[in-house]
C-alpha positions as CSV (number, residue, x, y, z in Angstrom):
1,X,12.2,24.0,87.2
2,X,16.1,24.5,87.8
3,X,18.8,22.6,87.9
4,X,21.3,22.7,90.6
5,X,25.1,22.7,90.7
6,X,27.1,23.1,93.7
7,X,30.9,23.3,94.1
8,X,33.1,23.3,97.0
9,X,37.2,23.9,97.4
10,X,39.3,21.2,96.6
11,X,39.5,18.6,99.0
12,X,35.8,18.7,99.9
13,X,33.1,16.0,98.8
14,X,29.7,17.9,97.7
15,X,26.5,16.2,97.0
16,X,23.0,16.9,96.2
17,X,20.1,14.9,97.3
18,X,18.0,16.4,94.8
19,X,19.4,18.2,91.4
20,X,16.0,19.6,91.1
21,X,14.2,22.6,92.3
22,X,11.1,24.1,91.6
23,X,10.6,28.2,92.2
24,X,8.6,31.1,90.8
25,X,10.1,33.6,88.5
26,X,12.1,35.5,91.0
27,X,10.6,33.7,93.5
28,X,13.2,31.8,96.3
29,X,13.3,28.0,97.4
30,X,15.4,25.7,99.8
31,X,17.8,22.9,98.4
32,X,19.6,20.7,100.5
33,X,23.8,20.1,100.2
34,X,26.0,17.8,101.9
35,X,29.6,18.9,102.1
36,X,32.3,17.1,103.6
37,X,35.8,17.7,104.3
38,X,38.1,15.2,103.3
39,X,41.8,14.7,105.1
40,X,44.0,17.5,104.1
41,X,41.1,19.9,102.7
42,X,41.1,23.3,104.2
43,X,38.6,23.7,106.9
44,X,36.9,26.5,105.5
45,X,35.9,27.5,102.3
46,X,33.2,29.0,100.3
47,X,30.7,26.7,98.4
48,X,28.9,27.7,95.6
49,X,25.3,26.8,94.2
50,X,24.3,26.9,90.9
51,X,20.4,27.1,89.5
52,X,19.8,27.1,86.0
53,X,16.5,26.9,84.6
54,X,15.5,24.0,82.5
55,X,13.7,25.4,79.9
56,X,16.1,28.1,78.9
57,X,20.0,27.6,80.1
58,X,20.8,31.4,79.7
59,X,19.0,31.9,83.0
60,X,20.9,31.3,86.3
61,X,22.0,32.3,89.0
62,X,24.4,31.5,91.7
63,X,25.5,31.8,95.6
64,X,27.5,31.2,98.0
65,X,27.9,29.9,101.7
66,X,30.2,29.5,104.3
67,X,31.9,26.0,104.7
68,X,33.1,25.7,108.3
């Protein structure tokens, strides 16, 4: 079970439906983000999403996608 984090560039409103995600030891898994662009934020930017497991917080791992 992971944990999920996701950041966005200032200006932009990120939430997560769901904070928790289940996957397999290297295994991969969908997660759902909403991102919105508030008035003034810069139209694109990267966002970034953060797993880390529950059950042992030096494990994580993070990516990126393409706000637009």
């Amino acid at each position: 079970m992971y944990r999920l984090r996701a950041a966005a560039p200032r200006g932009w409103t990120v939430r997560l439906p769901n904070e928790l995600a289940a996957a397999e030891a290297g295994g991969v898994t969908r997660a759902e983000v909403w991102a919105k662009a508030g008035q003034g934020a810069d139209r694109r930017g990267d966002l970034r999403l953060t797993a880390t497991s529950e059950s042992d917080a030096s494990k994580s791992d993070s990516g990126t996608c393409r706000l637009r």
